[in-house]
ZAGURO-963045 format. One record per residue (C-alpha): residue number from 1; residue in three letters; x, y, z. Coordinates in pm, whole numbers. Example, Ala and Ser with C-alpha at 12.3 -4.5 7.8 and 13.67 -1.06 7.14 Angstrom:
2
resi=1 resn=ala xx=1230 yy=-450 zz=780
resi=2 resn=ser xx=1367 yy=-106 zz=714
***
This chain:
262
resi=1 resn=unk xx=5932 yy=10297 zz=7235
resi=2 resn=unk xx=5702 yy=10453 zz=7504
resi=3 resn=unk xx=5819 yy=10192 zz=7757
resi=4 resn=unk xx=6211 yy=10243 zz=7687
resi=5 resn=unk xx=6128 yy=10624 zz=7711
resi=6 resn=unk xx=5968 yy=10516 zz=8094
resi=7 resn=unk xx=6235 yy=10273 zz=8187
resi=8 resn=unk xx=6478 yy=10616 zz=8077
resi=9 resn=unk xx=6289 yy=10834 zz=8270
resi=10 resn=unk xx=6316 yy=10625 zz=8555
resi=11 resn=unk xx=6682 yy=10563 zz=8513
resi=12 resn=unk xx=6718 yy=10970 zz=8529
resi=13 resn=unk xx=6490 yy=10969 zz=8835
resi=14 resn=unk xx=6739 yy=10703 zz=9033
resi=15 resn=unk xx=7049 yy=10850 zz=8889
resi=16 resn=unk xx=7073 yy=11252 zz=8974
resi=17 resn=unk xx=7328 yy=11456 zz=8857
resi=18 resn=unk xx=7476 yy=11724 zz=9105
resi=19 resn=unk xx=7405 yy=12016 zz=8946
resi=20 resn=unk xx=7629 yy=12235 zz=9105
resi=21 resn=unk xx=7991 yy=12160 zz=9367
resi=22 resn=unk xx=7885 yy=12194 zz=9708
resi=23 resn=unk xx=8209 yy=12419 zz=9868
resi=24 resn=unk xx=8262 yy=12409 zz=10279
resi=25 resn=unk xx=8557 yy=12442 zz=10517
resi=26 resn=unk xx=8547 yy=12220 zz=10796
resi=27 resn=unk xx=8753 yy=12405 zz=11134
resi=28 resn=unk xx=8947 yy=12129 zz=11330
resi=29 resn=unk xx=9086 yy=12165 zz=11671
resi=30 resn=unk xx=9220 yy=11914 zz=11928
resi=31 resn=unk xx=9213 yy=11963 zz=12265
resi=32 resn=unk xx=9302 yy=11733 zz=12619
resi=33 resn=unk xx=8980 yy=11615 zz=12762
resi=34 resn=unk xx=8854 yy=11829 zz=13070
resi=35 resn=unk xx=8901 yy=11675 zz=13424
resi=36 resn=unk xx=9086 yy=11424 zz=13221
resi=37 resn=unk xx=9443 yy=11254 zz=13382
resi=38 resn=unk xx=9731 yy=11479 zz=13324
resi=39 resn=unk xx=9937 yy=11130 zz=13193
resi=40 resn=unk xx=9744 yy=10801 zz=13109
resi=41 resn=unk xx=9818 yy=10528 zz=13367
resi=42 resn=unk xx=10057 yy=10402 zz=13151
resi=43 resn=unk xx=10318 yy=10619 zz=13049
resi=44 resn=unk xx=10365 yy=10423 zz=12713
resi=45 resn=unk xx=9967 yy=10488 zz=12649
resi=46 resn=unk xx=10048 yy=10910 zz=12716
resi=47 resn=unk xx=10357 yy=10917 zz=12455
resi=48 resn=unk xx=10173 yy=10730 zz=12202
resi=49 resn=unk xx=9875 yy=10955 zz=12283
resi=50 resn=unk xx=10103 yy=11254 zz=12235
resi=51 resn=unk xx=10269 yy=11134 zz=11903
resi=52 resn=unk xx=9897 yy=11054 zz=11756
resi=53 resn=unk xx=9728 yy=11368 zz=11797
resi=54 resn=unk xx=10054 yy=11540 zz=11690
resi=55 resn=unk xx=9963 yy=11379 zz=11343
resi=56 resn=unk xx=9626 yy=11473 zz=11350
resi=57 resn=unk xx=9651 yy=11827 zz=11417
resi=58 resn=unk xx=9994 yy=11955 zz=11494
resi=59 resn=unk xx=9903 yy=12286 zz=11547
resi=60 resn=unk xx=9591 yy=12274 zz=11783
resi=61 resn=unk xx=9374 yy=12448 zz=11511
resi=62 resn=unk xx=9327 yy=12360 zz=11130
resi=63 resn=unk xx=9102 yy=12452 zz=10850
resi=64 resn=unk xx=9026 yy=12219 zz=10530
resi=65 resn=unk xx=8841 yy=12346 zz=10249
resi=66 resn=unk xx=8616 yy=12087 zz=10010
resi=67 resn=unk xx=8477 yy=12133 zz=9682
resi=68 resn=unk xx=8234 yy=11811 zz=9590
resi=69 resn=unk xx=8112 yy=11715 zz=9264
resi=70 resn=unk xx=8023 yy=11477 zz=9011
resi=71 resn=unk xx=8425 yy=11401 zz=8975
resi=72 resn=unk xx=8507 yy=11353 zz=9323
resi=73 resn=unk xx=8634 yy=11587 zz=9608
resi=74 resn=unk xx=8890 yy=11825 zz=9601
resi=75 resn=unk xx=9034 yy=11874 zz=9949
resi=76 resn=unk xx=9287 yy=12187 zz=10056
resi=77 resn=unk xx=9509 yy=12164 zz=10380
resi=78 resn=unk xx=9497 yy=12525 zz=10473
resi=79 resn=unk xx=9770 yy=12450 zz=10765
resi=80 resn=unk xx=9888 yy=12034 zz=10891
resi=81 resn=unk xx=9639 yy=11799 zz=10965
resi=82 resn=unk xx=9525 yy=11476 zz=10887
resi=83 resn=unk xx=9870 yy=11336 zz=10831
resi=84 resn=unk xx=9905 yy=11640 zz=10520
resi=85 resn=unk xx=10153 yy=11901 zz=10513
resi=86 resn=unk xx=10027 yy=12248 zz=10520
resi=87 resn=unk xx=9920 yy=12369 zz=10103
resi=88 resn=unk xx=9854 yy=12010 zz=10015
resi=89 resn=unk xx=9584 yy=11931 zz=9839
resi=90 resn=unk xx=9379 yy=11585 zz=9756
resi=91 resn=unk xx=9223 yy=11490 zz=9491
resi=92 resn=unk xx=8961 yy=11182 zz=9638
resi=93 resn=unk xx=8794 yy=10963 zz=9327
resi=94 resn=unk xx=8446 yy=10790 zz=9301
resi=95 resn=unk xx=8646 yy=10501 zz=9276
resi=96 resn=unk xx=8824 yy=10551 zz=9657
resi=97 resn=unk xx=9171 yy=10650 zz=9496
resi=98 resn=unk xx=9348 yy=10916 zz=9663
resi=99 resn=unk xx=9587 yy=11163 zz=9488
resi=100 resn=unk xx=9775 yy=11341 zz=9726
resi=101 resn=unk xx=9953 yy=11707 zz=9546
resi=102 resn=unk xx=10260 yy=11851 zz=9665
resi=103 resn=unk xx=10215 yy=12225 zz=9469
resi=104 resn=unk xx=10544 yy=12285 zz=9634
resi=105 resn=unk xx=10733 yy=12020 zz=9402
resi=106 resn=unk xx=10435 yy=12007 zz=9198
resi=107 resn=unk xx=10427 yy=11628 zz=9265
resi=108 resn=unk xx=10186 yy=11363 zz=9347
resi=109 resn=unk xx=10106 yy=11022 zz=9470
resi=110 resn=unk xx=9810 yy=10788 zz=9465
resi=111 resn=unk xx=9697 yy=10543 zz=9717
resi=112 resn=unk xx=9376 yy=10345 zz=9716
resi=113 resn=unk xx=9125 yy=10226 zz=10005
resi=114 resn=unk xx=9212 yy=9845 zz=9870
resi=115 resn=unk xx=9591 yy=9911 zz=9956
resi=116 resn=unk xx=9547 yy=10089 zz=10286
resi=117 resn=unk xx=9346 yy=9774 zz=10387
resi=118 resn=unk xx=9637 yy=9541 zz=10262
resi=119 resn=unk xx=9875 yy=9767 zz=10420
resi=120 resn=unk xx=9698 yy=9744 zz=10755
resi=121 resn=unk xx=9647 yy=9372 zz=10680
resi=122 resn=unk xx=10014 yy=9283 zz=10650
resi=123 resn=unk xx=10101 yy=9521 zz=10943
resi=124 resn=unk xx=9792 yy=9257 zz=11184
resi=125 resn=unk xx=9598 yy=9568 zz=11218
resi=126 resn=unk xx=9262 yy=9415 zz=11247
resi=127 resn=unk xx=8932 yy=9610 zz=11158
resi=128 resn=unk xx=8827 yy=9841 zz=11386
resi=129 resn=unk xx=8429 yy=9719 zz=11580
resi=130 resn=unk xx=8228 yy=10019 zz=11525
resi=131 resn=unk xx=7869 yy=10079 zz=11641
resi=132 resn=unk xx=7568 yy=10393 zz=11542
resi=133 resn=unk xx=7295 yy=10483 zz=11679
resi=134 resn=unk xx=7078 yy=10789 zz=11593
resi=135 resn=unk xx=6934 yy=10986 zz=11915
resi=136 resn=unk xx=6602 yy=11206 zz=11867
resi=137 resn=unk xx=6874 yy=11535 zz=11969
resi=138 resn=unk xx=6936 yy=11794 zz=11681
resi=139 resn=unk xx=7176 yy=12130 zz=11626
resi=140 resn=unk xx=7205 yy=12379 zz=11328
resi=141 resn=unk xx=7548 yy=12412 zz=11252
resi=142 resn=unk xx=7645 yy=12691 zz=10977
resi=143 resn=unk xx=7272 yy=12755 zz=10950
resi=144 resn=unk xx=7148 yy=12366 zz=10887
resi=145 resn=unk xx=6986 yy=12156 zz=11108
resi=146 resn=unk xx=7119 yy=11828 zz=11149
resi=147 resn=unk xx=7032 yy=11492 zz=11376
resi=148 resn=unk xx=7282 yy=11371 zz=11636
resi=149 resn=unk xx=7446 yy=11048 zz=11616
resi=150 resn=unk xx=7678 yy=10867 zz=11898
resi=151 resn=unk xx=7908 yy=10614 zz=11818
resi=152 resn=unk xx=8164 yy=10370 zz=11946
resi=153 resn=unk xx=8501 yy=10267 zz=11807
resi=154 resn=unk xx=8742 yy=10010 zz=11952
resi=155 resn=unk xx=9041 yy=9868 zz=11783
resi=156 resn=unk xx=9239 yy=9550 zz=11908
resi=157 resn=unk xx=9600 yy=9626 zz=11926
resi=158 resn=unk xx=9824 yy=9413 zz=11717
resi=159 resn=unk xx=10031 yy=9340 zz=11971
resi=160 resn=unk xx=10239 yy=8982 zz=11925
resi=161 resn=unk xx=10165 yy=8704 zz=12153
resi=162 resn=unk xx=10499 yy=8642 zz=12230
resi=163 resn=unk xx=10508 yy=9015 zz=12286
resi=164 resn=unk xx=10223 yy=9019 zz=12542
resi=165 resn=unk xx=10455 yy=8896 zz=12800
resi=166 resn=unk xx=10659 yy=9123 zz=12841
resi=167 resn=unk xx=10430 yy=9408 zz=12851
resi=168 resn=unk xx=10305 yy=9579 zz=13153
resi=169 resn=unk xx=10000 yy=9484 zz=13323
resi=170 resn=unk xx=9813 yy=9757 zz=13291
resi=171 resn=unk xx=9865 yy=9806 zz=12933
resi=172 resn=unk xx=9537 yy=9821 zz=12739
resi=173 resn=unk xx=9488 yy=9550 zz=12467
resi=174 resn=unk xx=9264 yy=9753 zz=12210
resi=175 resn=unk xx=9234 yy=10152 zz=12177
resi=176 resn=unk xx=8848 yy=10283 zz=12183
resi=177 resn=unk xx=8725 yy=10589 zz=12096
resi=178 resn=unk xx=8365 yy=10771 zz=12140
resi=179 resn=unk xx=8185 yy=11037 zz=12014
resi=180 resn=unk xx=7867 yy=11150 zz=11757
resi=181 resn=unk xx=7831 yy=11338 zz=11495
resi=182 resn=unk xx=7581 yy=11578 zz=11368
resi=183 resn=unk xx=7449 yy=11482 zz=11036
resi=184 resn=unk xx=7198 yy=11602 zz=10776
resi=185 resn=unk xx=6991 yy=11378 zz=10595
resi=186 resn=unk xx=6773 yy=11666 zz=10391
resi=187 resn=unk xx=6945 yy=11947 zz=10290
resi=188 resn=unk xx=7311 yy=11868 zz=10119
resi=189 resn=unk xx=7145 yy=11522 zz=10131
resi=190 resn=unk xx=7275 yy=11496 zz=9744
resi=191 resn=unk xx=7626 yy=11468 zz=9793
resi=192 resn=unk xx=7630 yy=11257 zz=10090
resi=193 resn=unk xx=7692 yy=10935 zz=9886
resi=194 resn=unk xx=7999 yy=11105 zz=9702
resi=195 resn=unk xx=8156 yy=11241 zz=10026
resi=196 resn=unk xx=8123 yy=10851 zz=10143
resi=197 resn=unk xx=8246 yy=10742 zz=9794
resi=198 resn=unk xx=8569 yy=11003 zz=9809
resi=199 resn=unk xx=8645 yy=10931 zz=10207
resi=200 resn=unk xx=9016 yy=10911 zz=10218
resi=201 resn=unk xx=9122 yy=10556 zz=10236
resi=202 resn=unk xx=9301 yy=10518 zz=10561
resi=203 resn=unk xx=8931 yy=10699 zz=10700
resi=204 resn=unk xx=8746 yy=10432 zz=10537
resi=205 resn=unk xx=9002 yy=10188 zz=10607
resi=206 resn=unk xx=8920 yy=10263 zz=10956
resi=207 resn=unk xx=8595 yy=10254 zz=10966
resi=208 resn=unk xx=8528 yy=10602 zz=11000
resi=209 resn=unk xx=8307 yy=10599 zz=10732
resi=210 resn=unk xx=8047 yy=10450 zz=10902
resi=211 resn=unk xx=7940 yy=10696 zz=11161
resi=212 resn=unk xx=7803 yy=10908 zz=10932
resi=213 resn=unk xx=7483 yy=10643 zz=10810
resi=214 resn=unk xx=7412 yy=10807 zz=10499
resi=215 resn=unk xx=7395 yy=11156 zz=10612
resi=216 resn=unk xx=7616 yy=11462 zz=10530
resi=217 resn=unk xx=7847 yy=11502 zz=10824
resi=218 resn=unk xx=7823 yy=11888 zz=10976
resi=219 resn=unk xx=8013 yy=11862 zz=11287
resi=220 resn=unk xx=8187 yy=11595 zz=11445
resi=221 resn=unk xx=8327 yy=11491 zz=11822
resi=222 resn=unk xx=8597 yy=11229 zz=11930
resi=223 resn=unk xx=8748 yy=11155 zz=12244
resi=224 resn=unk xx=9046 yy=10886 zz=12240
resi=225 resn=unk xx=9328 yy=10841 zz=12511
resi=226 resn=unk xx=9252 yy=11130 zz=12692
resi=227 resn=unk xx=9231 yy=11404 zz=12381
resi=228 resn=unk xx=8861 yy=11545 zz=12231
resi=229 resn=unk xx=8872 yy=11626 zz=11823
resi=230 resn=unk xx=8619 yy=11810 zz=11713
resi=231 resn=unk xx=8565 yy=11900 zz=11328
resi=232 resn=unk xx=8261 yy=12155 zz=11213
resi=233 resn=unk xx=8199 yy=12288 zz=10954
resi=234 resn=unk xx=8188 yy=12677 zz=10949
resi=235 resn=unk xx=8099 yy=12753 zz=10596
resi=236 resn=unk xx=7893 yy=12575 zz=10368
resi=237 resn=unk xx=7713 yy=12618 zz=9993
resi=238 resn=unk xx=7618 yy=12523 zz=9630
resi=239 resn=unk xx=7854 yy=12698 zz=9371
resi=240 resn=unk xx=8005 yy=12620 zz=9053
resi=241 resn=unk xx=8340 yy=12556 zz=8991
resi=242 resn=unk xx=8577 yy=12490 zz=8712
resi=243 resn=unk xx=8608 yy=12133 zz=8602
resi=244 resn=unk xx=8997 yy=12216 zz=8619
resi=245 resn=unk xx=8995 yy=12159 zz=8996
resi=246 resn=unk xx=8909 yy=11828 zz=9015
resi=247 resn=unk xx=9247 yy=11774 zz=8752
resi=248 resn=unk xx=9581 yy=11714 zz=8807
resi=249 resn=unk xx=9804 yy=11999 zz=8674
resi=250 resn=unk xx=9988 yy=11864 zz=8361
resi=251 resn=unk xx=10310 yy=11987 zz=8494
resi=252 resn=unk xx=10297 yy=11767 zz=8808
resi=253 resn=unk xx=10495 yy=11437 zz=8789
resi=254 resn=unk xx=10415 yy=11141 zz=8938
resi=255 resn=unk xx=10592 yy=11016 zz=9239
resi=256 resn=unk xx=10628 yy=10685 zz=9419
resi=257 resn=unk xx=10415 yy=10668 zz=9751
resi=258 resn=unk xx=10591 yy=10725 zz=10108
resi=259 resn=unk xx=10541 yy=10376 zz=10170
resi=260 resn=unk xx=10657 yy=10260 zz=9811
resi=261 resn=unk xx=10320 yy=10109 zz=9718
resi=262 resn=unk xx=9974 yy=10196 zz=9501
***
């Protein structure tokens, strides 16, 4: 008995429970690069550059709000971003299924990380090469320090070989991205492993998941084909919240995905 009460003690020890949600908004803004060309060498590169960042953050300026907990993350779309429509909101699961809410229809659709990685499988998207490294730099953002990390990101493009042809010489055969990140590794430390559990599966299908190397992200910088994204979070905190908003509303049906898969 006294050694199943250690070995239980232990178990408690390894396995925390948050005891509170952890509540933040994260301010994202997009922006062309300084001193940057005004149109990428290949016109093709600037219009796909364009219709990217469009997706990302169609209005130049977006706030997200997060509430993380035991259940998952709950994540509100204050205006576009991210691919979401303005009032949507996410539901993210230990488990790496997305629900995506429409309150509007009061609707909703799941996706998971395993199909966005078949879905970028059968499309030849390969998996992005990303590299971290931790500097000795720090910042406090929203009042917490955090520890700087740079990273690289390159993607090959799945571009046909019969395709390649035809294509102008100058036209680049992988898209790469920099950037680093600010992460903290003490404070907020405890729900680091759910935000990397909950990432949204087209993030983690990415690889974006990565840069963070077990810290709690606090602000974030990317430059890609010619634009700079930078996400930070502004407000940040321990509260309780209702287990209701980690729930789907029992009046909102089910709906098939956009892309007619799970």
């Amino acid at each position: 008995m006294k050694r199943m009460f250690v070995s239980l003690c232990l178990m408690a020890m390894l396995t925390p429970r948050l005891i509170a949600e952890l509540k933040y908004t994260m301010h994202m803004e997009i922006k062309k690069v300084e001193g940057a060309p005004a149109q990428a060498v290949n016109p093709m590169i600037g219009i796909m550059s364009d219709s990217v960042m469009k997706q990302m953050v169609p209005d130049g300026a977006a706030d997200i709000l997060y509430v993380v907990g035991d259940k998952g993350a709950r994540i509100e779309y204050v205006q576009a971003a991210m691919g979401q429509a303005a009032g949507a909101i996410n539901l993210a699961r230990p488990d790496g299924t997305l629900i995506v809410m429409n309150p509007k229809s009061k609707t909703y659709w799941k996706i998971s990380a395993q199909s966005a990685l078949a879905s970028m499988q059968a499309a030849g998207i390969p998996a992005p090469e990303v590299t971290a490294k931790r500097t000795e730099q720090f910042e406090t953002v929203a009042g917490v320090r955090c520890g700087v990390i740079t990273f690289d990101w390159k993607m090959a493009l799945p571009i046909p070989e019969a395709a390649r042809a035809s294509l102008p010489p100058d036209f680049p055969a992988a898209i790469t991205m920099k950037g680093d990140s600010c992460t903290s590794t003490d404070r907020y430390q405890q729900y680091a492993e759910m935000v990397s559990k909950t990432a949204s599966a087209m993030m983690t299908a990415m690889g974006f998941d990565k840069i963070a190397q077990g810290g709690f992200v606090l602000r974030q910088t990317m430059q890609m084909m010619g634009f700079e994204m930078r996400a930070t979070v502004t407000q940040i905190g321990e509260e309780a919240a209702p287990e209701s908003v980690f729930e789907i509303p029992a009046d909102y049906k089910e709906v098939a995905a956009p892309t007619g898969g799970r």
